[in-house]
N, C-alpha and C positions, 0 to 999 in steps of 0.2 A: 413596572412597565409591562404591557402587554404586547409578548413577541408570538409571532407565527413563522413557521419553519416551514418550507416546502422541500421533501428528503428526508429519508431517515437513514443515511449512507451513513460513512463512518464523520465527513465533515457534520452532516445533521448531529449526531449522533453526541458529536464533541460539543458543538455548540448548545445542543438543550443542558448538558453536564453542568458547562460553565456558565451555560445563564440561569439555570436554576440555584446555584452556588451564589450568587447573586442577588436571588432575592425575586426574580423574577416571572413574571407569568406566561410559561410556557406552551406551546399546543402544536406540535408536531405531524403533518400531513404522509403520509405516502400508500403506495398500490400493493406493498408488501401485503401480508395476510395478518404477520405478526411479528415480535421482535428477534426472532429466530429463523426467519425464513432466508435464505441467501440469496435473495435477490439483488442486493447490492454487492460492488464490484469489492468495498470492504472486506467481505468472508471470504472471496473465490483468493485474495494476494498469500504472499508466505508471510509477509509481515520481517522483510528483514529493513533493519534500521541501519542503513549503510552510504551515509552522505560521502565517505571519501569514493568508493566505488561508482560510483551513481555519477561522481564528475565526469566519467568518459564521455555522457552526453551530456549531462546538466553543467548551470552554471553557478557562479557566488551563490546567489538567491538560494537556490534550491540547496546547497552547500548550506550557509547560514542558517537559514529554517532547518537543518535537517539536525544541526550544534543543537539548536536552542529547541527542538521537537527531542531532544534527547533526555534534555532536561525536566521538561514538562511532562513526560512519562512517569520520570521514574518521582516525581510529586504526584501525578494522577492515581498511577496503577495503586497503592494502598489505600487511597480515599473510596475505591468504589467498592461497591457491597456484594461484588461474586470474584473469586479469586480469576487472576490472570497469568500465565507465565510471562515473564519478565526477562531476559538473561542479556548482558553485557559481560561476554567472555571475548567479544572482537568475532572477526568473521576471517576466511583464509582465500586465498587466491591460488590455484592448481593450474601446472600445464603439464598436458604430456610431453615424450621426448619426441621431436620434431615441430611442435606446436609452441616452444618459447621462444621465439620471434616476433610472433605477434605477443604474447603476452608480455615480454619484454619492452616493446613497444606501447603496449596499454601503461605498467605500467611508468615508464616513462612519462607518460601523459598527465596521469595521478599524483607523481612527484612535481611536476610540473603547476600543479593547479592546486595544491593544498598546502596548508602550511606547516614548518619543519616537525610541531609536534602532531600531526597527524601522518606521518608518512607513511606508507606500505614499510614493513620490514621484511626483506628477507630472512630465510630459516631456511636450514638443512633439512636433507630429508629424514635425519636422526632425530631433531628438532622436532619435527611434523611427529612423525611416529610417536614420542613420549608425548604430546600434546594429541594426537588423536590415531590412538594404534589400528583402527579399521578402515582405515584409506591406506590404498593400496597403488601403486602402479605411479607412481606421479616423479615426475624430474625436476619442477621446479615449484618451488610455492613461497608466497608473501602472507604472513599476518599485516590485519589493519584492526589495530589490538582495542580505539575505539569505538567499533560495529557493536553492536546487539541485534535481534530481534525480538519479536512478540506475537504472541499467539493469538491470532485475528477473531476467529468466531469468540472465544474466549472474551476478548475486547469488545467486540462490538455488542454481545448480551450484556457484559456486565457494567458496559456505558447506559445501556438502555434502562436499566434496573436501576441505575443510582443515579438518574435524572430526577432528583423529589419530586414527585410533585408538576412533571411535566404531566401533558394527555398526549396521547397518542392513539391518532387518529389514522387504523389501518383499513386495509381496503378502499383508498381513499388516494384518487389519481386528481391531481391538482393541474388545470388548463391553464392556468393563466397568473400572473405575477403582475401588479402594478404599486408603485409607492402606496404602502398601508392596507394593503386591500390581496390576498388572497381567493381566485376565483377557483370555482370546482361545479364545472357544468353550468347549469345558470344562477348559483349560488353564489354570494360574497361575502367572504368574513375580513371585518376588519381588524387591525392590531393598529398598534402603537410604533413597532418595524417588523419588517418583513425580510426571512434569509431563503434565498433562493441556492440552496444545495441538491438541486437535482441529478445533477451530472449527465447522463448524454439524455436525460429526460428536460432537461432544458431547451433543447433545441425548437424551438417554436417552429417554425417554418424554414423549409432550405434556404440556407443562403444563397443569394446572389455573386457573391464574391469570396469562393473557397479562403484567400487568404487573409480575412478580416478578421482581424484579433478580437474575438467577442468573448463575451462568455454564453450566450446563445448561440455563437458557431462555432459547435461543437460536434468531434465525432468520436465513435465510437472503436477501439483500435484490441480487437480479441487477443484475452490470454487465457490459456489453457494449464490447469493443474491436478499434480496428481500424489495421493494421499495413501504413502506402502506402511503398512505394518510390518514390523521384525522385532519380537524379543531379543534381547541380547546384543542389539548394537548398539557399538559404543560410540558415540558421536554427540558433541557438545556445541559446536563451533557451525552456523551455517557456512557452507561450501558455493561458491563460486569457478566453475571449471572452465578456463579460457579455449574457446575453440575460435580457429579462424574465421567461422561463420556463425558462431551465438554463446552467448553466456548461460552454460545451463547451472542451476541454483539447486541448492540442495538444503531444507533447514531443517534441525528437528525438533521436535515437538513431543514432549516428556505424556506417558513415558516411556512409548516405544513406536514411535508415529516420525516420520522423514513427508516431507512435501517438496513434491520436486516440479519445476517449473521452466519455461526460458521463453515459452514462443510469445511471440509481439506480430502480429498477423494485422496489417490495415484489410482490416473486414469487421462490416456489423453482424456477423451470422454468430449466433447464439447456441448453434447444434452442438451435440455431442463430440467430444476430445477426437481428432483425426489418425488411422492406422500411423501414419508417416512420422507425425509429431509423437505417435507414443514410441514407437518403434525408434526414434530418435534419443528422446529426454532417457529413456528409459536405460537403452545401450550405454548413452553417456552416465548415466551417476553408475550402473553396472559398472563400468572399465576403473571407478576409484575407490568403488566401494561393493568389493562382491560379494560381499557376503548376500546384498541385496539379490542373487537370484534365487535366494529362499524366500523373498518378502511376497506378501500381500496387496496386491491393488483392492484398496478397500470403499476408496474415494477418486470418482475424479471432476474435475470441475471446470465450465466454460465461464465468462464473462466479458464486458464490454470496459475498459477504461474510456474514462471521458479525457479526451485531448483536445487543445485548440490548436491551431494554426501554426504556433510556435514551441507546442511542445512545454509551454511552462503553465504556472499557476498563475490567475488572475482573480483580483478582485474587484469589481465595479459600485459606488457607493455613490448615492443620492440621497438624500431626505425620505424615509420612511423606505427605503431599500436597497438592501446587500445583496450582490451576487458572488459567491466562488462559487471557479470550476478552472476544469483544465489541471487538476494535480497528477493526471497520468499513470505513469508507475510509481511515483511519490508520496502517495497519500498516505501510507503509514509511517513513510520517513517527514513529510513537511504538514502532516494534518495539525497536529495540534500548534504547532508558530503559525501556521496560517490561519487560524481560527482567531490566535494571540489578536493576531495584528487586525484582523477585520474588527475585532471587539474596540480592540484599542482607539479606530479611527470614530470611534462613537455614535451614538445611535438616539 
């Protein structure tokens, strides 16, 4: 069959992988330059794989996808043809002392909504230490011992590279999406189906009614991240720090790379990382892990998550076209089940 993609995000990105595996003939559109450039909101995430976490806002859905996205990694990641890191060591849950109230609360929340054998587990702080002796300062902490993460730019080159046989079509901004038919300016190509994974490039025109669950009413919802070099820290385990007012994230990235993140800012402004938020993320992974004020700011990085109306993923399917979008902060926890399922419903 002949498919055309408009996207080369991380959902694009997955879907040429598996339709090429397939059999299929593949031809990938986007305004990237090339399969390296970070233009997609893919490269700017930390890439941590953390469906019990994620339930504070999410729900089943995004839970489930996130079981069965865990799956499909660790079968993907050795098929493709450039190494990726991979790790499934769980991820850890931190509060300071006066701050485990609310985190207590959270995770109460989390036991609440997942099942017996995913639970947060408590641990000592003796505990913590023999499991990650460079965090520092902390009163209470949870393992959620099923967590991973994965290393994004990593993943999204080496999806792009072991697409056989796909084309990729860059520099190349796609207007227009109709069953079978691919438009780009006054051009029209057609396929056999058509996957609309643009993400907040979908949005064709402003909606009229903000809370229309579309997948062209989409908006764009800025995160900000930032990429410290340290020899010598020891850190295995992405971090999660509960503050009463945000979750800042800490992962790292071998062999001596920390990515540290947290802001969720409703704005489409695309600028450069703000004093406030660095001055923020930055103090906070500082307070658990200090050795980071020897570290290096080497990287840092903006981008747009595409969200709809509800904050979940959605799929739209017709006869010669698919739409996702709307995976959010999700996408490298529920991309590959969401790709599963869109295949599944047939084409």
């Amino acid at each position: 069959m002949k498919v055309g993609i408009a996207g080369a995000g991380l959902l694009g990105r997955l879907l040429a992988f598996n339709l090429c595996k397939q059999g299929h003939d593949v031809t990938v559109y986007d305004p990237a330059s090339h399969y390296k450039e970070h233009g997609a909101a893919g490269f700017t995430a930390a890439g941590m794989l953390s469906h019990v976490a994620e339930l504070e806002t999410g729900d089943d859905e995004v839970f489930q996808h996130g079981l069965r996205s865990l799956e499909l990694w660790k079968q993907m990641v050795p098929e493709l043809k450039a190494p990726v890191e991979l790790n499934y060591h769980g991820s850890l849950l931190l509060a300071h002392r006066g701050d485990e109230g609310s985190a207590n609360r959270l995770v109460s929340l989390l036991e609440a909504k997942c099942p017996a054998d995913q639970m947060p587990e408590k641990i000592s702080i003796d505990e913590l230490k023999s499991m990650e002796p460079d965090i520092k300062n902390v009163a209470s902490a949870w393992l959620l011992k099923n967590e991973g993460h994965i290393h994004t730019p990593q993943a999204m080159e080496a999806l792009a590279v072991s697409a056989k046989n796909a084309i990729w079509q860059w520099n190349t901004k796609v207007t227009r999406l109709t069953p079978h038919y691919i438009h780009i300016e006054q051009e029209k190509h057609e396929f056999d189906w058509v996957f609309d994974t643009r993400g907040v490039g979908a949005r064709d025109i402003p909606c009229h009614d903000p809370s229309l669950i579309s997948c062209r009413n989409v908006r764009g919802v800025r995160g900000e991240t930032y990429w410290l070099q340290l020899s010598g820290l020891n850190l295995t385990r992405p971090i999660r720090l509960l503050h009463p007012r945000y979750r800042v994230y800490i992962v790292p990235r071998k062999p001596d790379i920390v990515v540290i993140g947290a802001s969720e800012i409703e704005s489409e402004d695309r600028s450069p990382v703000s004093v406030r938020t660095t001055l923020e993320l930055l103090a906070a992974a500082y307070s658990v892990l200090p050795e980071l004020a020897e570290a290096r700011i080497i990287h840092t990085e903006t981008n747009l998550r595409p969200a709809l109306a509800n904050n979940f993923p959605r799929i739209e399917h017709e006869k010669g076209l698919t739409r996702i979008n709307g995976l959010f902060r999700h996408g490298w926890l529920i991309g590959p089940s969401v790709v599963e399922k869109a295949l599944n419903m047939g084409f």
